[in-house]
C-alpha positions as CSV (number, residue, x, y, z in Angstrom):
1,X,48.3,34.2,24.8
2,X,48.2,37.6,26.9
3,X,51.8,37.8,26.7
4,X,52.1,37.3,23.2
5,X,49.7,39.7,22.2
6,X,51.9,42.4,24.4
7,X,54.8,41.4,22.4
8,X,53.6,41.5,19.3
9,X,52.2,45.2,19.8
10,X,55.3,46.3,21.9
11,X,56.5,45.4,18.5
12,X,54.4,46.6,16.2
13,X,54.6,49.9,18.1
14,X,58.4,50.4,17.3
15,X,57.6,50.1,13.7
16,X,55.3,52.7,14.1
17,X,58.1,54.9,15.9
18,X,60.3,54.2,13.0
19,X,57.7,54.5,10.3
20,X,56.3,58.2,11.5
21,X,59.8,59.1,12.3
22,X,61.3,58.3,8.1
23,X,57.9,59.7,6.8
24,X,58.2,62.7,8.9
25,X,61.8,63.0,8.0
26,X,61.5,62.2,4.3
27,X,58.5,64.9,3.6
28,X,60.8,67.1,5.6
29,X,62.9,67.2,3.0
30,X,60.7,68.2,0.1
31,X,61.2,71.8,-0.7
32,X,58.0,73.0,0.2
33,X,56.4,76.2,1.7
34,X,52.9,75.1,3.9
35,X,53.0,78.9,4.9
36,X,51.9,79.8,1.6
37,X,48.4,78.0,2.5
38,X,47.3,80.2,4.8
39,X,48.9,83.6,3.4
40,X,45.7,83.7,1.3
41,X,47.9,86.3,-1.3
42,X,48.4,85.0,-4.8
43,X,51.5,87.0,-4.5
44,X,53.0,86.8,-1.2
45,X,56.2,88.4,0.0
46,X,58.9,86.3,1.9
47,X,58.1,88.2,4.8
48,X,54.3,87.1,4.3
49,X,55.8,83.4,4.0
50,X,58.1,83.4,7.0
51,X,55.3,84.8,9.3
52,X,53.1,82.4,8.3
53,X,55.7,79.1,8.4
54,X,56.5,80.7,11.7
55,X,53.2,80.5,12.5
56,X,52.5,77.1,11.8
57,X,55.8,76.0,13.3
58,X,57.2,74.7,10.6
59,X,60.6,76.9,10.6
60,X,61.8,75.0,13.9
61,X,64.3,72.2,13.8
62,X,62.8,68.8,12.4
63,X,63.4,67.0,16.0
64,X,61.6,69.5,17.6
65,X,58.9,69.4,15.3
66,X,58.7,65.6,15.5
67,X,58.9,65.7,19.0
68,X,56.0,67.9,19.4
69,X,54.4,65.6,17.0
70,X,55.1,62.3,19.2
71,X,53.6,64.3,22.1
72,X,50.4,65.6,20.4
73,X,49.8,61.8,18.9
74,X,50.5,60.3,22.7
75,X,47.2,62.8,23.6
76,X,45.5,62.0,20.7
77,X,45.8,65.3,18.7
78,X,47.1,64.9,15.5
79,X,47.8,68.3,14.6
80,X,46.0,70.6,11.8
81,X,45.6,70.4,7.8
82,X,47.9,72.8,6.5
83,X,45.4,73.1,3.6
84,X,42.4,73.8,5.4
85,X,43.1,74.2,9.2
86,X,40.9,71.1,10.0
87,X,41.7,68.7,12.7
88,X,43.5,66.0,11.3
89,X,41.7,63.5,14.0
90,X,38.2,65.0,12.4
91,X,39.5,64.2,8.8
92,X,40.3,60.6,9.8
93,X,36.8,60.7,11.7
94,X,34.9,61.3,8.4
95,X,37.5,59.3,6.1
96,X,37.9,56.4,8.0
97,X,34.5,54.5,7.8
98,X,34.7,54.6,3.7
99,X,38.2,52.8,3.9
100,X,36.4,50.3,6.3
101,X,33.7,49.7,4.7
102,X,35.9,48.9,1.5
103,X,38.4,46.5,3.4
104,X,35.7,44.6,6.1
105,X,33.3,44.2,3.5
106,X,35.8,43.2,1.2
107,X,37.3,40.6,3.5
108,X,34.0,39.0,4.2
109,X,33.5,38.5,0.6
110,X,37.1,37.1,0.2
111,X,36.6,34.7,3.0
112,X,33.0,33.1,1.4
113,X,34.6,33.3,-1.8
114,X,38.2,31.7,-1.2
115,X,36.0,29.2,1.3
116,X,33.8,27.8,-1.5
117,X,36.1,27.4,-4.5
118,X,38.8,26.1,-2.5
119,X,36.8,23.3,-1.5
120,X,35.3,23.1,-4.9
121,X,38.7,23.0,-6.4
122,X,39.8,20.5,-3.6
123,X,37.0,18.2,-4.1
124,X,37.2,17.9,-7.9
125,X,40.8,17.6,-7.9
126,X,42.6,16.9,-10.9
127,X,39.4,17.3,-12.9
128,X,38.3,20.0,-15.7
129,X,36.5,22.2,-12.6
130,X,39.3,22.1,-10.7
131,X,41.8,23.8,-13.6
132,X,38.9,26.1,-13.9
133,X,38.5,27.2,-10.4
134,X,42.7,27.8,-9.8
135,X,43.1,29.6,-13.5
136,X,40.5,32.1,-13.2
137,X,41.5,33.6,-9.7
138,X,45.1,34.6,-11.6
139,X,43.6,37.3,-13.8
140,X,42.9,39.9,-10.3
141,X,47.0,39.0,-9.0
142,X,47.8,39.5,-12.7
143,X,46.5,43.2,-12.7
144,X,46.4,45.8,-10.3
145,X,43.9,46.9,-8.1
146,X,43.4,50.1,-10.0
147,X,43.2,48.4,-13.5
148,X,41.0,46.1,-12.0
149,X,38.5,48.7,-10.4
150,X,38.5,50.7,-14.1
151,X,37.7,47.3,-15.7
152,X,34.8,46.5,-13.9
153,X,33.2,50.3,-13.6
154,X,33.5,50.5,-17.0
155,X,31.6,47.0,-17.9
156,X,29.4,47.3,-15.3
157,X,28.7,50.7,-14.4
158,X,29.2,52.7,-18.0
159,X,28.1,49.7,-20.6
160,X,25.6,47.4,-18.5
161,X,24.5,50.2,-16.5
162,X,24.2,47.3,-13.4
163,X,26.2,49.3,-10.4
164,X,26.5,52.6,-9.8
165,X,29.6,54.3,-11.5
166,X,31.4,55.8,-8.1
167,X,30.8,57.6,-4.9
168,X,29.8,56.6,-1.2
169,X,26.3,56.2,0.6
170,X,26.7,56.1,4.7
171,X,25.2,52.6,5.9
172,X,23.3,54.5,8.4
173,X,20.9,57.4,8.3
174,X,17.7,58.5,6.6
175,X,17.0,60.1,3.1
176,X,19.1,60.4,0.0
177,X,22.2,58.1,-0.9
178,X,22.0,56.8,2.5
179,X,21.0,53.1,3.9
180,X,21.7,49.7,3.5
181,X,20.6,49.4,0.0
182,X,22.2,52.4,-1.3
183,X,25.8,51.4,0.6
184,X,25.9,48.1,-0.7
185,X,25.0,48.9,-4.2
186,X,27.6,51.4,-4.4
187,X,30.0,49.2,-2.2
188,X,29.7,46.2,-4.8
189,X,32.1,46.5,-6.8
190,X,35.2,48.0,-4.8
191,X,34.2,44.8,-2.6
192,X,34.5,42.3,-6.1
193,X,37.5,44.4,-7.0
194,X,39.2,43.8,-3.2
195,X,38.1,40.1,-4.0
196,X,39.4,39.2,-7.1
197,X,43.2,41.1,-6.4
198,X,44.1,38.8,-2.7
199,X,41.7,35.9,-4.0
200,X,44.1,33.7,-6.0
201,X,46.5,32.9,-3.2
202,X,43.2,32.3,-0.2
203,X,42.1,29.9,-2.8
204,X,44.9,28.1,-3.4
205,X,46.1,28.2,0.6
206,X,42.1,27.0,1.6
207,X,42.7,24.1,-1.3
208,X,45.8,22.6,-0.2
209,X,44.7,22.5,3.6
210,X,41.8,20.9,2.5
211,X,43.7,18.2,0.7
212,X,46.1,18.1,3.8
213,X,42.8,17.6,6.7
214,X,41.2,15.2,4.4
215,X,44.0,12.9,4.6
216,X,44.0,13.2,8.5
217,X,43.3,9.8,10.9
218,X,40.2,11.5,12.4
219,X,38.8,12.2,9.2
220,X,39.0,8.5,8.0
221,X,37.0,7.6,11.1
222,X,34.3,10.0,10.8
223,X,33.9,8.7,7.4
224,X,34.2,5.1,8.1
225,X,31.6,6.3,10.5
226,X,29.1,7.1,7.6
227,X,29.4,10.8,8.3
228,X,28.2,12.9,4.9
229,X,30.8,14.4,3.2
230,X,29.1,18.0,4.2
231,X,29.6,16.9,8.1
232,X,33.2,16.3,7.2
233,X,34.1,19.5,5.8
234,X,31.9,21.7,8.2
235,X,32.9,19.5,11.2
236,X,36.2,18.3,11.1
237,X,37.8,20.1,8.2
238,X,36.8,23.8,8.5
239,X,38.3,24.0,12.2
240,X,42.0,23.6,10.9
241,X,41.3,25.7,7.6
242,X,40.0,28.5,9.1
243,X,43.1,29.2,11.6
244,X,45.4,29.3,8.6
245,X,43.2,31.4,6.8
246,X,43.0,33.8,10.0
247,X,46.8,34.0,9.8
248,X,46.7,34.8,6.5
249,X,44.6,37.6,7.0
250,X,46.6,38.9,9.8
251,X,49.8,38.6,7.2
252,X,47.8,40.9,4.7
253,X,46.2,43.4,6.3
254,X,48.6,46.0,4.8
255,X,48.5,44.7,1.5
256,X,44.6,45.0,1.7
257,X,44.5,48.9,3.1
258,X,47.2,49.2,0.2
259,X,45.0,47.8,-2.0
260,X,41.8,49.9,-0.3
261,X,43.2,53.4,-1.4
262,X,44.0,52.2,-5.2
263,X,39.9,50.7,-5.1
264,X,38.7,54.2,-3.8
265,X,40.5,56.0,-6.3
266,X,39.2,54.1,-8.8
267,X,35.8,54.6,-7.2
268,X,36.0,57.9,-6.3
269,X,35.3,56.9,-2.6
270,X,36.1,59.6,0.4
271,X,38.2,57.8,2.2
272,X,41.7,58.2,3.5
273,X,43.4,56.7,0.3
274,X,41.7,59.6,-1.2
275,X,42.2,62.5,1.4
276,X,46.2,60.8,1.4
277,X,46.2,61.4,-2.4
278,X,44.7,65.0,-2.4
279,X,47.9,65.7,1.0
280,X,50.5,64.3,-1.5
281,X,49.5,66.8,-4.1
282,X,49.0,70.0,-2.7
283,X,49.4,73.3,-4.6
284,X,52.2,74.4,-3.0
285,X,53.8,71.2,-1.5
286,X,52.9,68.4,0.8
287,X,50.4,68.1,4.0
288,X,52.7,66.5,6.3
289,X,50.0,66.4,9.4
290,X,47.3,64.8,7.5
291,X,50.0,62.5,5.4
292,X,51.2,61.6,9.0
293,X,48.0,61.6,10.6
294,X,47.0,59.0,8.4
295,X,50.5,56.7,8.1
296,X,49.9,56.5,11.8
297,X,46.3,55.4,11.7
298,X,46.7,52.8,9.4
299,X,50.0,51.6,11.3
300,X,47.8,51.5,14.0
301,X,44.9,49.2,12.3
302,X,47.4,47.0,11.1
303,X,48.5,46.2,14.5
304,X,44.5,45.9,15.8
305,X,44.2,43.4,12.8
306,X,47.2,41.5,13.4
307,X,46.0,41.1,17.0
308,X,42.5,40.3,16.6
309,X,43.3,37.9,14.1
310,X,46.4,36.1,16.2
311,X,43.3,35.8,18.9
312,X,41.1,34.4,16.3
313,X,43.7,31.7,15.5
314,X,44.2,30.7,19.1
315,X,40.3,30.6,19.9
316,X,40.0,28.3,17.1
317,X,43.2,26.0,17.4
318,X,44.7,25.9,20.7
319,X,48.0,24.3,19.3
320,X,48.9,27.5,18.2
321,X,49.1,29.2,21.7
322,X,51.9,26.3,22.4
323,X,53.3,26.6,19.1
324,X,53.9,30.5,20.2
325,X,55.1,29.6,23.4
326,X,57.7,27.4,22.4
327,X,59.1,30.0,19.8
328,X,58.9,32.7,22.3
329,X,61.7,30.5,24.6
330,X,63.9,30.7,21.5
């Protein structure tokens, strides 16, 4: 299992390589002037625009620049805002726990959810319930995230006044819009809007492993052996479902961040979608160290999620290890 963990983030690395290296090179590209941020003259002369590009280092040859940008990420410095002259690291710092709140606390809603109805759907099969529970889940992959997120602030923030309309509270910390209560409430909906755009495809996965384990030898036994149909599903059926579901989760973790910064923009959430949004649309051009700062990032979390998950899998079907080793003697 150690080995194949190495392989898959040796990798998973490389992508990241090639990703930074085509974003860096593409918003290299974009006519642009990032000196003109820190001139602070509404009417700057090119000599006041070449000192400051100079300054910032952005009048060097792209490879150098990207090299120096390798070099800062292997130490962990990923470089200034042109906007602002913040550390990008202490940007990420602040925007990072809104973005994981959204997609964690999303997740562990689409788990119960996809979890219950598949087994609903399973169980009544063929039946009125079961047409109900596989139609509804379409209308989140029908829409996008975005649309999704407007829909449900506006029902229930503006009209039925149940949820709060946008905005962040911490989960820790005293006073104000801070606290368990406070992040959940305002956490609610992104999480139901996260939910309903992956949950058609977890339900319908969960259902037809269901349907698959039920029909399994050791399943028959353990119902010959008067076991309760709740015994069989939390005993001998959830232990297959779940690795496939782990795997599944592993598969989307970039769709999910994707869908995380379309939810916080809808929400108005301070997280990196938002901060990346705000990089992409500077006055004068692009912030390519916090646009880069944060491609990295979330390479990086994809990999950590990929991994954990793949360990997940393994811890809870062993097959899988073999299954792994065999394909790795390919």
């Amino acid at each position: 299992m150690a080995a194949y963990v190495v392989r898959r983030v040796a990798s998973a690395l490389v992508l990241l390589f090639a990703l930074s290296l085509v974003t860096y090179a593409v918003y290299f590209k974009i006519p642009s002037d990032p000196g003109l941020y820190i001139v602070g003259n509404p009417h700057p002369t090119p000599a006041e625009i070449q000192a400051a590009n100079h300054k910032l280092g952005v009048d060097r040859p792209v490879i150098v620049q990207y090299l120096d940008f390798v070099d800062r990420l292997v130490h962990g410095n990923l470089g200034r805002s042109y906007a602002t002259g913040e550390p990008v690291s202490s940007i990420i710092r602040s925007d990072a726990p809104v973005t994981a709140s959204v997609v964690f606390g999303g997740a562990a809603l689409l788990i119960v959810a996809a979890i219950v109805l598949g087994i609903i759907s399973a169980q009544r099969g063929h039946t009125r319930l079961d047409w109900v529970v596989s139609s509804l889940p379409l209308l989140g992959i029908a829409l996008h995230p975005l649309a999704v997120g407007l829909i449900l602030r506006s029902a229930f923030s503006k009209h039925l006044h149940l949820a709060p309309g946008g905005g962040y509270c911490s989960l820790m910390g005293g006073g104000g819009c801070s606290g368990p209560e406070h992040w959940v409430s305002h956490l609610i909906l992104p999480w139901v809007t996260f939910t309903l755009f992956l949950l058609p495809l977890y339900v319908r996965m969960v259902r037809t492993r269901v349907l698959e384990t039920l029909d399994e030898p050791h399943v028959t036994v353990a119902r010959g052996k008067g076991a309760t149909e709740r015994r069989v599903i939390g005993m001998h059926v959830m232990p297959l479902v779940l690795p496939s579901l782990a795997a599944m989760l592993a598969m989307d973790a970039g769709a999910a961040l994707t869908a995380a910064i379309y939810i916080e923009v809808a929400f108005g959430l301070p997280g990196l979608g938002q901060t990346a949004l705000f990089a992409q649309r500077g006055f004068v051009g692009f912030d390519l160290p916090v646009i880069t700062g944060i491609v990295a990032v979330i390479a990086g979390a994809v990999i950590a999620l990929n991994a954990i998950a793949d360990i997940i899998a393994v811890r809870l079907d062993p097959r899988l290890e073999i299954g792994r080793g065999v394909a790795g003697l390919r």
